[in-house]
C-alpha beads as a LAMMPS data file, in Angstrom:
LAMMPS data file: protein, C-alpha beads

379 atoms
378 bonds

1 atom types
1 bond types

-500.0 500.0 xlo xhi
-500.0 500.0 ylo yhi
-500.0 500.0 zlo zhi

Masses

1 110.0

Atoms # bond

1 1 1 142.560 -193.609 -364.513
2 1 1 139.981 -196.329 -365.721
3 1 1 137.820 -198.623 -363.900
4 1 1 140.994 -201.694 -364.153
5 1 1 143.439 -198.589 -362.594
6 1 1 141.264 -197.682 -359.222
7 1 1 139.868 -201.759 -359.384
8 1 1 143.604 -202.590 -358.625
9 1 1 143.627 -199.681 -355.568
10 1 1 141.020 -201.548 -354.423
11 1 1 142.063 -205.176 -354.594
12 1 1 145.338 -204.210 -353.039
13 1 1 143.436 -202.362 -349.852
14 1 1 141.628 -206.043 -349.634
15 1 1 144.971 -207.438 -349.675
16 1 1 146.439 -205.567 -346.378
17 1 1 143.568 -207.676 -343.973
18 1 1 145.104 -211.293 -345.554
19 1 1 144.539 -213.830 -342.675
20 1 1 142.555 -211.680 -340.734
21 1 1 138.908 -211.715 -341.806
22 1 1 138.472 -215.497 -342.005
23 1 1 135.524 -216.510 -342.248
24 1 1 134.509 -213.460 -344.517
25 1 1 136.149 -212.767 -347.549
26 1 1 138.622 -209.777 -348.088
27 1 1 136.972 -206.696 -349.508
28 1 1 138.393 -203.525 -350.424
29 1 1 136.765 -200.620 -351.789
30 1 1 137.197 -196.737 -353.577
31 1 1 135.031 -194.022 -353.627
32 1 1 136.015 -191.637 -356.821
33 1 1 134.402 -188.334 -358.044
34 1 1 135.585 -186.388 -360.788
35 1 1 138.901 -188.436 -361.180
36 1 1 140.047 -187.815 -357.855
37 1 1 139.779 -190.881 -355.122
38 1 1 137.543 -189.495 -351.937
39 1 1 137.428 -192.179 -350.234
40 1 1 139.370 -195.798 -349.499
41 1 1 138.546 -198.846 -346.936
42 1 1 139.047 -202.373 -346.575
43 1 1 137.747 -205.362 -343.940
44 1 1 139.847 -205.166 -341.315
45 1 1 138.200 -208.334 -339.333
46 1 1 135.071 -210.315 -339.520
47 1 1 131.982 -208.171 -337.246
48 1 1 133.438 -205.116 -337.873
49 1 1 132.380 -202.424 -340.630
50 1 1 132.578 -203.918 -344.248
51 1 1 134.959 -202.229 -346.858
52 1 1 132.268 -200.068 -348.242
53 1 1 131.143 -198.387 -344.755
54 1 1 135.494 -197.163 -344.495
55 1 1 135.021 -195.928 -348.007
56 1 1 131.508 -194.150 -347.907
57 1 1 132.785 -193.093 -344.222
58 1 1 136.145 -191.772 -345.533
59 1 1 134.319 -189.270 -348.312
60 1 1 131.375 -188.003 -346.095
61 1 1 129.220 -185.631 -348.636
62 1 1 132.112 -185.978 -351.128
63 1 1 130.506 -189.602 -352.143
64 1 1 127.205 -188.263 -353.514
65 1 1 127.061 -188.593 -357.166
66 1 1 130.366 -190.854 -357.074
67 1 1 131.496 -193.803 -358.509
68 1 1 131.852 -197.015 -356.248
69 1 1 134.482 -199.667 -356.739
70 1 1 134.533 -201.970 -355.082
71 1 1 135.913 -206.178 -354.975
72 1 1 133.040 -208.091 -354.229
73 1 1 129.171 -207.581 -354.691
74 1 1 127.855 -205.269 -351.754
75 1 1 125.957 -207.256 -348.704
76 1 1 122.793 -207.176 -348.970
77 1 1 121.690 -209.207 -346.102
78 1 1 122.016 -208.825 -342.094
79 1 1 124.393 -210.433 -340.861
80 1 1 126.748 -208.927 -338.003
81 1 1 126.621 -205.903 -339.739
82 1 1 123.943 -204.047 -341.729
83 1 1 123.508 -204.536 -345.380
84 1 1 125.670 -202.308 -347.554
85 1 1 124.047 -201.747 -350.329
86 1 1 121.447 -199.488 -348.302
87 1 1 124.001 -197.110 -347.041
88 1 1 125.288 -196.829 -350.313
89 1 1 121.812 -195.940 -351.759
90 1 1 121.836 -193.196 -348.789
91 1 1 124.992 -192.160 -349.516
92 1 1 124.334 -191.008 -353.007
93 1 1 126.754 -193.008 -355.068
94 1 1 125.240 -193.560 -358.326
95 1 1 127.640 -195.722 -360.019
96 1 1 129.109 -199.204 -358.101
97 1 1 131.763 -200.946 -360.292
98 1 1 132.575 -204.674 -359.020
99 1 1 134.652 -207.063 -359.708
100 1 1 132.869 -210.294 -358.743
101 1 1 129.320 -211.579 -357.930
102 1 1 129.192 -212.431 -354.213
103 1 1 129.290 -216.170 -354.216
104 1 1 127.510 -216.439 -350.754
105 1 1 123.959 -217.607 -351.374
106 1 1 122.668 -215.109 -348.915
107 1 1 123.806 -212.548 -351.340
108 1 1 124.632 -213.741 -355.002
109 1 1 123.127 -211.058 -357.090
110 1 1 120.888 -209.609 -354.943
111 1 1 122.907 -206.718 -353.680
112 1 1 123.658 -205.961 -357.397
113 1 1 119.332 -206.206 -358.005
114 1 1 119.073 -203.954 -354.917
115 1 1 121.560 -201.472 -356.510
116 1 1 119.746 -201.070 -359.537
117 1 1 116.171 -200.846 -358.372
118 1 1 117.236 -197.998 -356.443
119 1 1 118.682 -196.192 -359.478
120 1 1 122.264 -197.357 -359.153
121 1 1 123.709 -197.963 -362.022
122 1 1 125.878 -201.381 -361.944
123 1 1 128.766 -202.882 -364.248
124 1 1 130.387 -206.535 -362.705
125 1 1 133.335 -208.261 -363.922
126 1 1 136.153 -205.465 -363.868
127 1 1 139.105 -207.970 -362.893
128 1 1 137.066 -210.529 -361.855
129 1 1 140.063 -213.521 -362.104
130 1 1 142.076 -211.309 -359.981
131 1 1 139.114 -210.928 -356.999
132 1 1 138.530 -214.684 -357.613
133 1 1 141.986 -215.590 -356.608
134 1 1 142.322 -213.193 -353.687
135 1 1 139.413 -214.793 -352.388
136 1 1 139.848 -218.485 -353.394
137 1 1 139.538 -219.858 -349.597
138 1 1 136.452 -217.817 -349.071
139 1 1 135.053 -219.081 -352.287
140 1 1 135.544 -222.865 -352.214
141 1 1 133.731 -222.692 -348.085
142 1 1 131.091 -220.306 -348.803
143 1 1 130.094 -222.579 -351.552
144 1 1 130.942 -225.774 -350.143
145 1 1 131.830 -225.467 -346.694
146 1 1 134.803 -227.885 -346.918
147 1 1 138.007 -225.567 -346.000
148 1 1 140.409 -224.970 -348.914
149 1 1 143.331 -227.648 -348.474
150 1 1 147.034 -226.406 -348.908
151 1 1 149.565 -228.988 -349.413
152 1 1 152.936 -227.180 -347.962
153 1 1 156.264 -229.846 -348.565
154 1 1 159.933 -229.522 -349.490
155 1 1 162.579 -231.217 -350.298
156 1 1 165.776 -232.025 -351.691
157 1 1 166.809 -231.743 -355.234
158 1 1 166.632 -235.823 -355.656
159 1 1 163.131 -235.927 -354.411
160 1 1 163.600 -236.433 -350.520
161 1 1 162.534 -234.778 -347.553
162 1 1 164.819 -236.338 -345.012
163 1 1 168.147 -238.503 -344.710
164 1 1 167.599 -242.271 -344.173
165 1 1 167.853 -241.240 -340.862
166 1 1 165.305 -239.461 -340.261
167 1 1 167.638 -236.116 -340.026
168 1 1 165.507 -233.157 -341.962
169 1 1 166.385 -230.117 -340.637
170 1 1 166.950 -228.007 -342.497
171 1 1 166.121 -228.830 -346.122
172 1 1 165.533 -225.415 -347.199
173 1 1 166.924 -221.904 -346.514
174 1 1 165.585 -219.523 -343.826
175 1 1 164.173 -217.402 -346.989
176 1 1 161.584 -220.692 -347.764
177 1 1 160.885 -221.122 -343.820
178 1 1 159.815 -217.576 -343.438
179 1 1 157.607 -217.628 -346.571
180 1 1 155.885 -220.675 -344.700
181 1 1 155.213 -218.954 -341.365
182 1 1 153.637 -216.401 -343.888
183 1 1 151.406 -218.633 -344.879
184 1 1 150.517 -219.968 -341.190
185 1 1 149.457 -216.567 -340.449
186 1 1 147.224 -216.399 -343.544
187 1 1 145.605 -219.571 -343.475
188 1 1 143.484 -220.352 -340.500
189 1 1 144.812 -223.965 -339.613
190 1 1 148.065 -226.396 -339.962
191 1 1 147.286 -230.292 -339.876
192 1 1 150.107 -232.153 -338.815
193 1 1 149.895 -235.951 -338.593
194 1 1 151.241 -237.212 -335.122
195 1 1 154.381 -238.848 -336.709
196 1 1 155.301 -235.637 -337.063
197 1 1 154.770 -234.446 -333.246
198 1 1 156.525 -237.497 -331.802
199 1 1 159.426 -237.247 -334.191
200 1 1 159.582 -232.990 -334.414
201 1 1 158.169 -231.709 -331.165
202 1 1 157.235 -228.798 -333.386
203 1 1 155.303 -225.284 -332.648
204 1 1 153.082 -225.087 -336.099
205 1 1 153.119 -221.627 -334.932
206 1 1 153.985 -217.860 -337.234
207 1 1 157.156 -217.343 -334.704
208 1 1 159.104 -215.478 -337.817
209 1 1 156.662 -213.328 -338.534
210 1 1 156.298 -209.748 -336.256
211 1 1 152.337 -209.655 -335.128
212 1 1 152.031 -212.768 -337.079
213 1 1 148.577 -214.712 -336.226
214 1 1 149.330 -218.724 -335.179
215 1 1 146.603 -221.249 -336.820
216 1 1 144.486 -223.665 -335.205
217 1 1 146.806 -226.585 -335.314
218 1 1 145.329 -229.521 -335.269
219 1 1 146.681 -233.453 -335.827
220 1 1 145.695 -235.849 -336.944
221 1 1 146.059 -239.394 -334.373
222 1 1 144.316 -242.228 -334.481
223 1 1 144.933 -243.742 -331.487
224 1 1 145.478 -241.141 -329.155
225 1 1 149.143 -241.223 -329.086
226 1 1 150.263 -237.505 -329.012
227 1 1 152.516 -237.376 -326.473
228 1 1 151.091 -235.228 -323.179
229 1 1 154.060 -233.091 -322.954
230 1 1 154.528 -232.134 -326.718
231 1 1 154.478 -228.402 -327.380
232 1 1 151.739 -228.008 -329.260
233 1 1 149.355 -229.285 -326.197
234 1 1 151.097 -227.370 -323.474
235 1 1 152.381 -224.269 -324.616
236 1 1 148.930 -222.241 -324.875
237 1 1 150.205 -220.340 -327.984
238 1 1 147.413 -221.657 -330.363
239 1 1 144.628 -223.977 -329.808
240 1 1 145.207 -227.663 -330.855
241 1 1 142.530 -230.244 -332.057
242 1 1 143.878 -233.904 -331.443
243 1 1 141.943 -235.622 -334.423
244 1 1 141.072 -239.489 -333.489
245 1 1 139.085 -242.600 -334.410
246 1 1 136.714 -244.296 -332.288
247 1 1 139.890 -246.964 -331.607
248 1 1 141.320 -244.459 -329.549
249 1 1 142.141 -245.396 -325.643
250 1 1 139.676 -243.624 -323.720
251 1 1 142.431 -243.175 -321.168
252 1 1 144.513 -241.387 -323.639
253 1 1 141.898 -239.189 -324.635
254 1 1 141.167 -238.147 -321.125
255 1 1 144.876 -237.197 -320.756
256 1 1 144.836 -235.169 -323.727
257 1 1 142.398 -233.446 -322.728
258 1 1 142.925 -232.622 -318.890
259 1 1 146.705 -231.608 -320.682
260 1 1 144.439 -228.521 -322.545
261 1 1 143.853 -230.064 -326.366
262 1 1 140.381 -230.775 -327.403
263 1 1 140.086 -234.056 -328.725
264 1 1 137.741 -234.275 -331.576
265 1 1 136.501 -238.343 -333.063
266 1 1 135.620 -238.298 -336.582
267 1 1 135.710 -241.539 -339.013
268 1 1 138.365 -243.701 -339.526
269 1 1 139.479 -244.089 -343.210
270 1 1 141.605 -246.296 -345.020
271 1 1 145.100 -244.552 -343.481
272 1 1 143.602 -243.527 -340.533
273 1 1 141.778 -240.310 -339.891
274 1 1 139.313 -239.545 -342.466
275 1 1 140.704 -236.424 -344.064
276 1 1 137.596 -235.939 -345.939
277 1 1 135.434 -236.014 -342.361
278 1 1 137.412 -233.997 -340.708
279 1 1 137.610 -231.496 -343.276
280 1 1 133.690 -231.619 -343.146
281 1 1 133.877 -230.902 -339.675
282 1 1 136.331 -227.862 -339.856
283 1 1 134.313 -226.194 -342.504
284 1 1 130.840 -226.872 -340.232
285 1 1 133.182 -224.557 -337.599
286 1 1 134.225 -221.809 -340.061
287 1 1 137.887 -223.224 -340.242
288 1 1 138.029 -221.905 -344.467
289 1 1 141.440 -223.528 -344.896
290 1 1 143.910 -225.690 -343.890
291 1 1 147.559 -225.860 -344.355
292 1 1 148.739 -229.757 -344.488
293 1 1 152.583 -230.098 -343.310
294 1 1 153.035 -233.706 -342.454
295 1 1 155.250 -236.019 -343.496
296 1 1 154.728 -238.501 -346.939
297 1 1 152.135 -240.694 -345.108
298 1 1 149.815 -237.555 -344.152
299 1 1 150.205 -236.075 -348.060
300 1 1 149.285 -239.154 -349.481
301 1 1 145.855 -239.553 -347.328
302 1 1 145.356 -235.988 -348.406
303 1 1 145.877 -236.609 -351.854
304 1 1 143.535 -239.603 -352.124
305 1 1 140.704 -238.222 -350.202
306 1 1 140.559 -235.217 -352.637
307 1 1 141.163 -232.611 -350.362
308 1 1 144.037 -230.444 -352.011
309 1 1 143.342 -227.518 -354.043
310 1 1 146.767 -225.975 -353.997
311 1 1 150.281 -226.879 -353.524
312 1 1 153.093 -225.271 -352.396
313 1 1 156.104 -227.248 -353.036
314 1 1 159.913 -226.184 -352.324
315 1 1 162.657 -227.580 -354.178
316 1 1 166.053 -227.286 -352.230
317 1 1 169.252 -227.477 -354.451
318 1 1 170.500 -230.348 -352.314
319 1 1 171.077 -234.070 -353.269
320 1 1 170.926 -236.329 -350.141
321 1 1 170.565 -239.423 -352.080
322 1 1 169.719 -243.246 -350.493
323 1 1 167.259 -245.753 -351.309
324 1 1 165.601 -245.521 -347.797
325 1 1 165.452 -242.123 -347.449
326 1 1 161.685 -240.804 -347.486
327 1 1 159.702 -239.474 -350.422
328 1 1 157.406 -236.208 -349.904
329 1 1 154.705 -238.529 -351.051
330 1 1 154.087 -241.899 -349.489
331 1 1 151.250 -244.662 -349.592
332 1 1 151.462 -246.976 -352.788
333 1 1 151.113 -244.189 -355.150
334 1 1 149.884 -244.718 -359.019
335 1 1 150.072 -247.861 -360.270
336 1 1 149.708 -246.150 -363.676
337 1 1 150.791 -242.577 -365.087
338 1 1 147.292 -241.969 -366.089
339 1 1 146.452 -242.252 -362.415
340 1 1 148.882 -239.757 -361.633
341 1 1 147.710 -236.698 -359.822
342 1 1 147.790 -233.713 -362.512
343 1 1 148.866 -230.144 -361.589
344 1 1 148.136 -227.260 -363.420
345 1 1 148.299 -223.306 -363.644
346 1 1 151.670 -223.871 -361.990
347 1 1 153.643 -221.083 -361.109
348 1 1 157.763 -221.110 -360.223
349 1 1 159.605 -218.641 -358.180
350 1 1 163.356 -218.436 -356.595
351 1 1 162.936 -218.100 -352.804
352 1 1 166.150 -217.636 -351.711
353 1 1 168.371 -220.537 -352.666
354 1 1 165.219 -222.671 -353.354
355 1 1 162.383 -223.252 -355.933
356 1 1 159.038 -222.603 -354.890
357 1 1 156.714 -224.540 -357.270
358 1 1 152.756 -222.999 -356.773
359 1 1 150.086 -224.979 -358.865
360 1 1 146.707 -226.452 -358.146
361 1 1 144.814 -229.928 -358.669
362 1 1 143.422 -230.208 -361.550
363 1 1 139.931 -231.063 -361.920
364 1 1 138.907 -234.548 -363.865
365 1 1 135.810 -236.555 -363.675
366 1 1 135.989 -238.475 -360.840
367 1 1 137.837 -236.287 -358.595
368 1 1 135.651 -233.883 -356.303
369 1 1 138.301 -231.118 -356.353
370 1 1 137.433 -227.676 -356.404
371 1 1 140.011 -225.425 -358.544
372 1 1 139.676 -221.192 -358.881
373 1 1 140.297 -219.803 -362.295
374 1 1 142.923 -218.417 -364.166
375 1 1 146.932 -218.461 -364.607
376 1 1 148.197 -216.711 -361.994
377 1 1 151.758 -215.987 -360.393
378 1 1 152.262 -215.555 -357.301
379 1 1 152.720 -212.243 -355.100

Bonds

1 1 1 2
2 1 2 3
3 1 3 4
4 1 4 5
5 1 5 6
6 1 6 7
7 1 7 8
8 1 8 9
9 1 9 10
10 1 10 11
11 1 11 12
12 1 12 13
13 1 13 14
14 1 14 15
15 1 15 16
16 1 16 17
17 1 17 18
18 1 18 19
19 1 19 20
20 1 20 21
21 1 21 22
22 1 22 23
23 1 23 24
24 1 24 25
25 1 25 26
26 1 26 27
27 1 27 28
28 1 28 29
29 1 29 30
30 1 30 31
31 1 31 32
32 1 32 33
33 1 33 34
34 1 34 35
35 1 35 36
36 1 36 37
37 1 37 38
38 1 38 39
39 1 39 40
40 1 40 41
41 1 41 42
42 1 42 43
43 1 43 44
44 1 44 45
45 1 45 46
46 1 46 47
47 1 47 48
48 1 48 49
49 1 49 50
50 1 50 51
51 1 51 52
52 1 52 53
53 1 53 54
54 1 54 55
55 1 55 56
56 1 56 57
57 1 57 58
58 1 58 59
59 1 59 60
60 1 60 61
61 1 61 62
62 1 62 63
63 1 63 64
64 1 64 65
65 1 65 66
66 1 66 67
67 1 67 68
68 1 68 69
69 1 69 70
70 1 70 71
71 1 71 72
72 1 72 73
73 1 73 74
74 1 74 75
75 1 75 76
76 1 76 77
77 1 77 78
78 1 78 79
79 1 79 80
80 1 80 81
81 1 81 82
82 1 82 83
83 1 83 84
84 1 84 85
85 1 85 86
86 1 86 87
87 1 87 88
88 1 88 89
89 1 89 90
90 1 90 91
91 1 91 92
92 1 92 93
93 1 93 94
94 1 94 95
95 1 95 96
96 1 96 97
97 1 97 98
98 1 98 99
99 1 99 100
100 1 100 101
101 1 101 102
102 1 102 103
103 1 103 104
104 1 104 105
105 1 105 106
106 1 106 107
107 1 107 108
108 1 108 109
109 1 109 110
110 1 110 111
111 1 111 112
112 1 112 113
113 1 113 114
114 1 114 115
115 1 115 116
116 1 116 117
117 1 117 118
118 1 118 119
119 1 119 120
120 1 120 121
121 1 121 122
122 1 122 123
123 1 123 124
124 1 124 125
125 1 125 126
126 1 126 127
127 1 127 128
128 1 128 129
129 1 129 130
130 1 130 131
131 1 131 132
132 1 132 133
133 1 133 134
134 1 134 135
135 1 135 136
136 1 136 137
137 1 137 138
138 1 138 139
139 1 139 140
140 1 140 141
141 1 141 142
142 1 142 143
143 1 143 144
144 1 144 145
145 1 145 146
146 1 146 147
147 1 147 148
148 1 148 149
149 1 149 150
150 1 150 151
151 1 151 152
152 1 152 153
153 1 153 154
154 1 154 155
155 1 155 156
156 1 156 157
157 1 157 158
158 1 158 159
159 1 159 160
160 1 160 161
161 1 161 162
162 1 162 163
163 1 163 164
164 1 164 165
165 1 165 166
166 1 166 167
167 1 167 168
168 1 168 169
169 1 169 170
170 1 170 171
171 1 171 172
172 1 172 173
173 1 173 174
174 1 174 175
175 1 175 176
176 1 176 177
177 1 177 178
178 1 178 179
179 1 179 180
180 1 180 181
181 1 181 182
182 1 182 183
183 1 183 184
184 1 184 185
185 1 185 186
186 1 186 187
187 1 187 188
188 1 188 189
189 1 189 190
190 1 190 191
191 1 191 192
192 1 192 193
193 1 193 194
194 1 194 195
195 1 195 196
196 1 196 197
197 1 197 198
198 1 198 199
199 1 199 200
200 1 200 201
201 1 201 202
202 1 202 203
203 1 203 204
204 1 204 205
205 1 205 206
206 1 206 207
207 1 207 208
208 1 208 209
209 1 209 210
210 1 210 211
211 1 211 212
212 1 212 213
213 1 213 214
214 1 214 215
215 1 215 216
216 1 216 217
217 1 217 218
218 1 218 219
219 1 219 220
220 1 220 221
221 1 221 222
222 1 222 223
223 1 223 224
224 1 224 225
225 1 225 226
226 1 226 227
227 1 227 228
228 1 228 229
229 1 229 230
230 1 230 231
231 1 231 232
232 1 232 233
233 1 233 234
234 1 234 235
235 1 235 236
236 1 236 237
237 1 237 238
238 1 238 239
239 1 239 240
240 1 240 241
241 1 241 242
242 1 242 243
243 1 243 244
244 1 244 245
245 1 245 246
246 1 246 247
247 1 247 248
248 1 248 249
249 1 249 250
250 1 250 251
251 1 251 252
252 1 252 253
253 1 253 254
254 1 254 255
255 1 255 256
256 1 256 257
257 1 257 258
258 1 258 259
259 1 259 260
260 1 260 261
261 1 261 262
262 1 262 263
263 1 263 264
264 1 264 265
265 1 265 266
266 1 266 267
267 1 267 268
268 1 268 269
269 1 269 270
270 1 270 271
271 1 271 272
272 1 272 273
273 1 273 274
274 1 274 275
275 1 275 276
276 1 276 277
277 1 277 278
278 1 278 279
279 1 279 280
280 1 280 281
281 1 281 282
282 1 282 283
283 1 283 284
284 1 284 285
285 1 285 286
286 1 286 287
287 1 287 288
288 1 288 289
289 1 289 290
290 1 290 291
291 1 291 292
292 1 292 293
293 1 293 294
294 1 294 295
295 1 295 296
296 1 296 297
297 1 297 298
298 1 298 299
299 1 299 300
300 1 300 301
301 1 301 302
302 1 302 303
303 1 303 304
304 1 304 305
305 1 305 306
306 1 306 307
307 1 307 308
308 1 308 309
309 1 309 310
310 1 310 311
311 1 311 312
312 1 312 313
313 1 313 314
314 1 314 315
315 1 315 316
316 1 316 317
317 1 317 318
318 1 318 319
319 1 319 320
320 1 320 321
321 1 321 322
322 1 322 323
323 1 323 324
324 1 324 325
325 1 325 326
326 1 326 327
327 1 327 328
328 1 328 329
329 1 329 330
330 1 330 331
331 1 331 332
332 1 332 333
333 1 333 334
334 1 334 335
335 1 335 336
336 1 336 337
337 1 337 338
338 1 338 339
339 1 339 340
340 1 340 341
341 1 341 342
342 1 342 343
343 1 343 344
344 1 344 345
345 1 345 346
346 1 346 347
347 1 347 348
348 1 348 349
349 1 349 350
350 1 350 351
351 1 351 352
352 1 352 353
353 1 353 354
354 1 354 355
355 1 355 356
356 1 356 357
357 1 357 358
358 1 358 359
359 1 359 360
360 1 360 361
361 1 361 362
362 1 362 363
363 1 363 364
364 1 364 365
365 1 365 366
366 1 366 367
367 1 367 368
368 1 368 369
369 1 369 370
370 1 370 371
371 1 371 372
372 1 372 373
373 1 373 374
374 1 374 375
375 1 375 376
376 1 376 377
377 1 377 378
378 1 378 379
């Protein structure tokens, strides 16, 4: 095997703690000695033992004079844990093959600088696009500390997401809907704007998925006016943010409160909440990403305060036609195609009965968007 073979072992070990080490990135590592893999780890969970301690662990005296691979540039600060380059050096591994630089400023290239004053030898960059994307959330906060925004809609074939009515369940299969509580598990919040709660009553919670984590779920509500009785503040399965303006009744955000939300003020922009703020203020909490699942209103705001990286968009092959019926996209929209908001490195997949289109924002001057590398499909 070469160093791409055992760098994919590793990558997919990362892979098997998705959603679960937020706000520390997924790391997987593989200890090999004369072709044969001695030892394996990942991180399981942010404060416990990084990827390389499972590995180096794993091989006991078999890792002297092995070969390291290994994601993501070894720690090389304290932090809950103890640096890993050190117990590398101590184990005896002279070679460390990684895929990425560690784009944490705590670390960035000094673990590698560690490594090789203490006679390690070093090569970066084996499948680096591929460790990029697995760890595109972790990327954009550690070097920004705005969460990664996910913009999650679907609809029909003809472009809308409910009848004139209001009627919207179900526009796509049970196939899609699972594939989204997938992604509630992975991603550590779900923004909802309250239109949604009054009209749904929904749970924002993983439900379909066995063991599956719920997110923070927070909404976004100007004035106050979740309703006290809604799900999402009384059922205890998740903790829920009510996001409002200084407008809000102070009545109504006593209410909320005594009900068991926490009721967070932040800015008032020109729809409402200030996405933007309150995205500042999730990433100043460790929140790395955030699923948005409201309705056109909420997707527009999103949109024009430049907080979507990625999109997830389901295509149902339905046609519920009407004039009146809603849009996945409201607000006033362009007022010319060159203001239009450009996709690219879009990917398209059959889930179930529906599309699932996967693409990200593309970066132009003027638009404060952060965007990982590389075409990718995805898993």
């Amino acid at each position: 095997m070469n160093h791409e073979s055992y760098m994919r072992r590793a990558l997919a070990l990362a892979r098997r703690a998705e959603g679960q080490t937020s706000p520390n990135p997924m790391v997987g590592a593989v200890i090999v000695k004369d072709g044969t893999i001695v030892g394996e780890g990942w991180h399981h969970r942010a404060g416990t033992p990084h990827a390389e301690i499972h590995a180096i662990n794993q091989a006991g005296d078999l890792a002297k004079d092995a070969t390291l691979y290994v994601t993501l540039e070894p720690c090389s600060h304290y932090g809950r844990t103890g640096p890993c380059v050190q117990a590398i050096v101590q184990a005896g591994i002279t070679r460390v093959v990684a895929a990425m630089t560690d784009p944490n400023p705590l670390v960035a290239g000094q673990g590698f600088k560690f490594l090789r004053e203490n006679g390690v030898e070093v090569i970066e960059g084996v499948l680096a696009t591929e460790a990029a994307q697995l760890n595109e959330v972790f990327i954009k906060w550690i070097t920004t500390k705005m969460p990664f925004g996910i913009l999650k809609t679907a609809m029909s074939l003809d472009g809308k997401i409910a009848t004139y009515t209001g009627h919207s369940r179900w526009i796509t299969g049970l196939p899609a809907r699972t594939r989204v509580h997938e992604w509630r598990s992975k991603y550590d919040a779900i923004l909802v704007g309250v239109g949604t709660v009054v009209a749904d009553n929904p749970e924002l919670t993983a439900r379909l998925i066995p063991n599956g984590k719920n997110p923070l779920r927070i909404v976004a509500d100007s004035l106050a006016r979740t309703p006290l009785n809604a799900k999402i503040v009384t059922d205890g399965k998740a903790p829920t943010i009510i996001a409002v303006t200084p407008e809000a009744p102070s009545d109504r955000i006593a209410a909320l409160k005594a009900s068991g939300a926490e009721v967070i003020q932040v800015a008032r922009g020109p729809d409402g909440i200030d996405l933007r703020s309150l995205f500042a203020y999730l990433g100043s909490r460790s929140v790395t990403s955030v699923m948005i699942e409201g309705g056109g209103a909420l997707g527009a705001s999103a949109l024009a305060a430049n907080v979507v990286d990625k999109v997830y968009w389901f295509i149902a092959p339905k046609i519920i036609g009407g004039r009146s019926a809603p849009g996945p996209i409201g607000g006033m929209g362009a007022e010319y195609l060159e203001q239009a908001v450009e996709l690219e490195n879009t990917a398209i997949e059959c889930v179930g009965e529906d599309f699932l289109v996967t693409a990200y924002i593309k970066k132009r001057e003027g638009r404060d968007v952060y965007r990982t590398c590389g075409r990718v499909r995805p898993s």
